[in-house]
N, C-alpha and C positions, 0 to 999 in steps of 0.2 A: 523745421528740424527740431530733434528733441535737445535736454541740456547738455549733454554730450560735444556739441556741436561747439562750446566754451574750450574744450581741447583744442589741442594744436592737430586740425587737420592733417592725419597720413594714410591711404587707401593705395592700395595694390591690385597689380595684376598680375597671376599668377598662373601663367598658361604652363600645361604639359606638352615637352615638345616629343611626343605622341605622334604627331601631326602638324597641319601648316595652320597657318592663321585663318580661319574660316571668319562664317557673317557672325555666329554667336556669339564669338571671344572677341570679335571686334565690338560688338557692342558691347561687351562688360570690361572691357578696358576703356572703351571713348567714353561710357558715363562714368567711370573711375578716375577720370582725366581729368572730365568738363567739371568733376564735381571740386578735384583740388585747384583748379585753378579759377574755379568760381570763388573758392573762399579763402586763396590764398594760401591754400598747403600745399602739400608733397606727393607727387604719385610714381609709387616705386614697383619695377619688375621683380619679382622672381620666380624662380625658375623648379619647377616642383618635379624632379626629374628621378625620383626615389622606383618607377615601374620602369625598370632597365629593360625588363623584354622588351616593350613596347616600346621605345624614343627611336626614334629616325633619325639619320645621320644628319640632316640640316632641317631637322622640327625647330629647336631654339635659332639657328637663321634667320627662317620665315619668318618669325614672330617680330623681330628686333627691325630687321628690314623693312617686311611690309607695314610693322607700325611707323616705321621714319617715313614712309613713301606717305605715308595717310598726315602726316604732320604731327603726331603724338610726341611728343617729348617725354621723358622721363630723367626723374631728379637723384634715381639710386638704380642699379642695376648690378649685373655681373661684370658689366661692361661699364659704367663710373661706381665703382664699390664705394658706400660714406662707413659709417662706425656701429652700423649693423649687421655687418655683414658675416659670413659670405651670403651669396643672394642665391645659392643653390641646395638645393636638398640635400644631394650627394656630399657635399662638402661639410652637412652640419650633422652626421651621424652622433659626432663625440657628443655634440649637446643635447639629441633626443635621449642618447640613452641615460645620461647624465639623471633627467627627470623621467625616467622609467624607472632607471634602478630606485628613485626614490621612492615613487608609488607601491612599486614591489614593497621595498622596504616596512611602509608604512602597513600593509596589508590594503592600501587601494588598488591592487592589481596579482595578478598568477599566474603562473606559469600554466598554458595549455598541453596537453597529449595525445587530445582526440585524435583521431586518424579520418583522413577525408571520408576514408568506406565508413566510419561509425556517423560520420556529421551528414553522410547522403542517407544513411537507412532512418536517421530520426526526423530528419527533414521530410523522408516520403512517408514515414510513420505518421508525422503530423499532418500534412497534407491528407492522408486518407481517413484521417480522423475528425479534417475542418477543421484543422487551428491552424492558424496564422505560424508559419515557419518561424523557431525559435530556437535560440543555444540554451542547452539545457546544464546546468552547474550539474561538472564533472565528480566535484568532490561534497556532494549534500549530504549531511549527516555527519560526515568524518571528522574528527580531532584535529586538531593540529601533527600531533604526533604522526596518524593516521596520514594524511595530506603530504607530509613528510617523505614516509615511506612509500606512498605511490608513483610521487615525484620523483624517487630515484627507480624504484622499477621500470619505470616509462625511460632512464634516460639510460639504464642499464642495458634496452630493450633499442639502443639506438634510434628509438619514435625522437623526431625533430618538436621542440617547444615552439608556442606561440605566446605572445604575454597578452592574457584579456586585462579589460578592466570592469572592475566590481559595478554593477550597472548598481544604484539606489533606486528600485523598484515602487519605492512608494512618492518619490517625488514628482511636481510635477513643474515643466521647465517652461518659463514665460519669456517674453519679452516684448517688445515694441517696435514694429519693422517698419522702416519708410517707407514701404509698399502698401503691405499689406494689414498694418495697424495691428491692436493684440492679436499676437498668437499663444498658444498654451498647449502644448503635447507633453503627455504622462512617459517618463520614462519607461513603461510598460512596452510600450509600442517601437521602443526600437529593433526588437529580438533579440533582448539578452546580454549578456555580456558581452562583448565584442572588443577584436583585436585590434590592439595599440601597437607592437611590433610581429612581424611577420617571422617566420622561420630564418628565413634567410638574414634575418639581422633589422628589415629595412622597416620604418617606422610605416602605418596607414597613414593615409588622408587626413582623417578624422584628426589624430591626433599632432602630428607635423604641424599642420597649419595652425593650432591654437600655439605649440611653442613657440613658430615662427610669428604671429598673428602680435602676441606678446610683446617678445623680445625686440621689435621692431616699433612697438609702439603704435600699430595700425587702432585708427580713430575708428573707422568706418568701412564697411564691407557692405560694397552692393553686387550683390552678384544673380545668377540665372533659380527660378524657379524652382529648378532639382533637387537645390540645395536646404529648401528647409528640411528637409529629413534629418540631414546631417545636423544640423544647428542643434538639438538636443542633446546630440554626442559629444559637441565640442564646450558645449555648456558644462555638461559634467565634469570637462576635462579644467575649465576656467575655475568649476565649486571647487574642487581636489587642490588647487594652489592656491585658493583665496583670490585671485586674479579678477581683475573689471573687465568686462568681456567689451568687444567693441561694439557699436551699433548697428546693424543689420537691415539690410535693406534688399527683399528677394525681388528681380523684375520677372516679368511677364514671360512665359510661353514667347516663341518665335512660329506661327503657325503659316505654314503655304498655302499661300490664299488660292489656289488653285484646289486642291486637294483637301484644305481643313486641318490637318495634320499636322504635328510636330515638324518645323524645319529639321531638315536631317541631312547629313553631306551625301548621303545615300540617294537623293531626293534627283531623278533624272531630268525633271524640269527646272531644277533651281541651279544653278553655278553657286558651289559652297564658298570657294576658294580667295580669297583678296586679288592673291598672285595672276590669277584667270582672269578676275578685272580689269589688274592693270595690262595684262598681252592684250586684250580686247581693245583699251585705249578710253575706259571710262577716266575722268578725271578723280584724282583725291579730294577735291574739295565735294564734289557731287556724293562720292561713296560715302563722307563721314556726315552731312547732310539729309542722307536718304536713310542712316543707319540710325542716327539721331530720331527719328521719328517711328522708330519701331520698339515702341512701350514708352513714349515721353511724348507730349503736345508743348506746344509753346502758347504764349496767348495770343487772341486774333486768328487771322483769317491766310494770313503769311504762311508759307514752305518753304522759303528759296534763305537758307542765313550763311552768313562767312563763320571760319572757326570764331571769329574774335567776336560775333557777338551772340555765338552762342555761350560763350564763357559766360561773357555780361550774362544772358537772360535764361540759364539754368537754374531752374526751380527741383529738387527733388521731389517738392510735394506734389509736380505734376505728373510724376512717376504713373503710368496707366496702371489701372487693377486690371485691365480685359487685356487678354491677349493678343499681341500685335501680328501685323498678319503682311508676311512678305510677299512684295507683287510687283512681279519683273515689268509691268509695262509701268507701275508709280517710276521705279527704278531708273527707267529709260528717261519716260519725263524730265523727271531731275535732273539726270548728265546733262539732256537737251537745253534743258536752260541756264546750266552751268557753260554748254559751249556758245551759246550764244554772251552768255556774260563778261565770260574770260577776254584778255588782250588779245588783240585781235594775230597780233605777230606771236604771242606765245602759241595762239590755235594753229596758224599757219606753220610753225616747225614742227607740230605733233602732225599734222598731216602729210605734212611733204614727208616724213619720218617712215610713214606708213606705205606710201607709196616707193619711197627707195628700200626698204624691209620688202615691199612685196616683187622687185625685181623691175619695178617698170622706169624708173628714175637712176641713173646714175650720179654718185652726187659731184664726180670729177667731171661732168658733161654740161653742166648747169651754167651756162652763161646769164648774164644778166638779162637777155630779153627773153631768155629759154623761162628763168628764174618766172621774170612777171607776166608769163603764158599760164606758168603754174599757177601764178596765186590766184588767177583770176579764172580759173578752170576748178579751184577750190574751192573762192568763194560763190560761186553759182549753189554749190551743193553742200556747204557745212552745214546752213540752217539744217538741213532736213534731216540729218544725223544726232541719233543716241549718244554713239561712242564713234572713237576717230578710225576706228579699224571699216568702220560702213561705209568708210569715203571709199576704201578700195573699188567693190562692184557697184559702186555708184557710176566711178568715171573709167573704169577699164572698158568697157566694150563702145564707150561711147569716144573715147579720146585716145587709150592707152595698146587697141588690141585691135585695130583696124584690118588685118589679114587673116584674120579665126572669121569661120559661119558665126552669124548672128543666131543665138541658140532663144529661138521665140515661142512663146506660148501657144497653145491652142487659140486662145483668143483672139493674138496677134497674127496668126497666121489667115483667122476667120475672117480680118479687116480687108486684107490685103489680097483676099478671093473673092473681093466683090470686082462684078462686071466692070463699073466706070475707074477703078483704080489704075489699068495701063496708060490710059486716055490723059488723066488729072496729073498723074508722074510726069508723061511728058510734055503735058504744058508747061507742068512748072518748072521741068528742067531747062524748057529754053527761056522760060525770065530769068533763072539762077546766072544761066551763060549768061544774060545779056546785060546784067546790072552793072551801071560802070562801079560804084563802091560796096562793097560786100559787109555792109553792117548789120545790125539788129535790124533796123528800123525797114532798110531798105527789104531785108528775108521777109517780114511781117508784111510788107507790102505787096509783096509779088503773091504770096498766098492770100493779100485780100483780092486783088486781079481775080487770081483763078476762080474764087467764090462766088465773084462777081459774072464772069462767063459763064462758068459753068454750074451755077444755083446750086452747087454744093454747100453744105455746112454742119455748124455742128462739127460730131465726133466723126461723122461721116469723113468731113473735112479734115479733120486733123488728125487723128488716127494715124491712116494710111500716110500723111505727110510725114510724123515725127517717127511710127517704125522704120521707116524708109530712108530717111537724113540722117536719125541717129542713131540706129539699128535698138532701139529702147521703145516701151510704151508709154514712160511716163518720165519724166524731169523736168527742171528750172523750163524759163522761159525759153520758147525753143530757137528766137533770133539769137539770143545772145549766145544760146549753144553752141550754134551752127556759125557763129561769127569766128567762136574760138577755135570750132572744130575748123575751118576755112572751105573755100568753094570748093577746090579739088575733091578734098576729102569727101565732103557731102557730096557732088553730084555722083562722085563714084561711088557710094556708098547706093544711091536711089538708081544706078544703071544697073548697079549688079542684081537689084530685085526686079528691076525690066526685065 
């Protein structure tokens, strides 16, 4: 970390509730997290809610919720307001303009009048000329006097103002990013003067966040790739007040490892959404886990850590420079071995959960030996599950849905058209009848019999035996299946494919 880092820790997350909590903004609030409670400070929400078209009715919801479900805490918000506040953009108009009107004042900023059909014709003007789209100053050459009087023609004339601010074209804006190390872009290159309050009243981006950025006290901003462009914008706005700007840390690209590509919620192989995860039934410790290692390594050879030590063992400087690259089947991994980690009775309510959710359980019917049929019809098949929602068509056709056709593949239907298969069913339907106890050990037995009579084996052998018992091609051990599933069920399950 640079000297900066002698401050008192305060980093923000500051989502538009635009939209719901997607993978991006989860990742730039969880290292905004990990990074203050690595060192002991403060990570505060607010809420940048100045594009009124655009917020959604429960955008700021999703945000707050799905961060509580992910385990995020936060020490300042809209929702615990401390002595910075308010924590909303909407709410803090009086104090943008308070330091707009100053800038005007000083002659750091202007009133605009351009009219969008004059800002598209220059914009395609320059495009056809090869430069780079640029704001071109409206009033070059003019007096003050002069500047004056056009300013009122324009307001005379009903055209709606914008207030630019005075870009210093010959500077150039540096600094030091915990990502990316020096950067240096010439004010040149932002195109121009550019708007600090909009028509409508409502402050930009650009400049919102440096007075809020300020005024709050924010040590350190790490946030998404995009964002260096803007950084030279908000620089200018830190030179214009004398202000120490905070230190800046851009992470990585989020690219779909499938495709190469920018993550994008648009994206039809990826699940953007938090809230989608959790109906799926991924776990929260898995999600911030799996999200953590998209532009950050830790040291060694390890994947699998708890929040609590990832606090401990967050390094910024291991911040990746290459772009991280999301991949639903890492993804899966992860949960996998989060549900095997978890307590064993916390997994078991997430799944019975999913099974009374999906209609097959009722949970007023559940007697005590009803209860320990389930857990043990659970745990045959947790291991082999991502997420708890896979338990569903894992045990419906095998335990839950005994009166539906067995809906079988090609494949399986290929098994069970072979010649010796009528013959091998009903032999081993009369060991099933004749076993006096109906266990694992004893089902494993009567199918080694059969392979023993009849030199059957292999998948030859068992194939045909598990489509047939369990109406499945593949699961857990198939005695213990068939133990839970009981004899009735099974032999009539292998009569009805006689």
């Amino acid at each position: 970390m640079t000297d900066s880092s002698e401050k008192k820790v305060r980093v923000r997350y500051a989502p538009s509730p635009t939209g719901y909590l997607h993978i991006g903004n989860t990742r730039t609030a969880l290292f905004n997290w990990l990074f203050a409670r690595h060192y002991n400070g403060e990570f505060i929400i607010r809420i940048e809610d100045t594009d009124t078209s655009r917020n959604v009715a429960d955008g700021e919801e999703s945000q707050f919720d799905n961060l509580a479900w992910l385990g995020l805490d936060w020490d300042e918000s809209p929702r615990n307001p401390g002595k910075y506040g308010p924590y909303r953009q909407s709410e803090r108009l009086d104090i943008y303009k308070k330091y707009i009107d100053e800038l005007l004042a000083r002659g750091l900023a202007y009133k605009s009048y351009k009219t969008s059909e004059e800002l598209e014709a220059e914009r395609e003007a320059q495009i056809a000329a090869k430069q780079a789209p640029h704001y071109v100053y409206e009033y070059a050459g003019m007096s003050d006097e002069e500047i004056t009087a056009a300013q009122a023609a324009a307001e005379a004339k009903g055209l709606p103002a914008v207030v630019r601010f005075r870009v210093p074209v010959e500077k150039t804006y540096v600094w030091d990013d915990l990502v990316k190390g020096h950067v240096s872009i010439g004010a040149e290159q932002v195109g121009g003067d550019w708007v600090i309050q909009k028509a409508d009243g409502m402050p930009t981006y650009n400049f919102a966040v440096v007075i809020d950025d300020h005024l709050m006290e924010i040590s350190h901003v790490l946030r998404g790739d995009e964002h260096v462009s803007n950084t030279p914008k908000q620089l200018m706005i830190y030179d214009a007040f004398d202000w120490e700007a905070p230190v800046y840390g851009h992470m990585t690209l989020i690219l779909n490892a499938e495709t190469g590509k920018k993550l994008s919620k648009r994206d039809n192989n990826v699940i953007a959404f938090i809230s989608q995860y959790r109906e799926m039934g991924y776990l929260p410790e898995a999600m911030l886990n799996f999200i953590v290692l998209l532009g950050w390594s830790p040291v060694g050879e390890a994947e699998i850590f708890t929040t609590k030590q990832l606090v401990k063992m967050f390094d910024p400087d291991r911040l990746s420079k290459s772009p991280a690259k999301f991949d639903n089947k890492k993804l899966a991994w992860v949960n996998n071995q989060w549900i095997k980690k978890i307590d064993s009775a916390v997994l078991f309510d997430k799944l019975l959960h999913e099974l009374i959710t999906a209609g097959y359980i009722q949970a007023e019917d559940l007697t005590a030996e009803k209860l320990q049929w389930v857990r043990q019809v659970l745990s045959l098949h947790q291991d082999g599950i991502s997420y708890t929602s896979q338990i569903v068509p894992l045990v419906k056709p095998v335990f839950f849905d005994l009166t539906a056709k067995a809906d079988l593949s090609e494949e399986s239907l290929a098994w069970l058209a072979k010649d010796y298969v009528p013959e091998l069913l009903t032999n081993w339907v009369a060991k099933l009848e004749a076993l006096p106890i109906f266990d694992s050990a004893a089902i494993v037995e009567t199918i080694r019999a059969v392979q023993n009579e009849m030199g059957i084996k292999g998948r030859d052998l068992w194939m045909p035996i598990r489509i047939t018992s369990s109406r499945v091609n593949e699961g857990p051990n198939l005695g213990d299946v068939l133990e839970l599933l009981g004899r009735e069920a099974t032999i009539k399950n292998i009569k009805e494919f006689l």
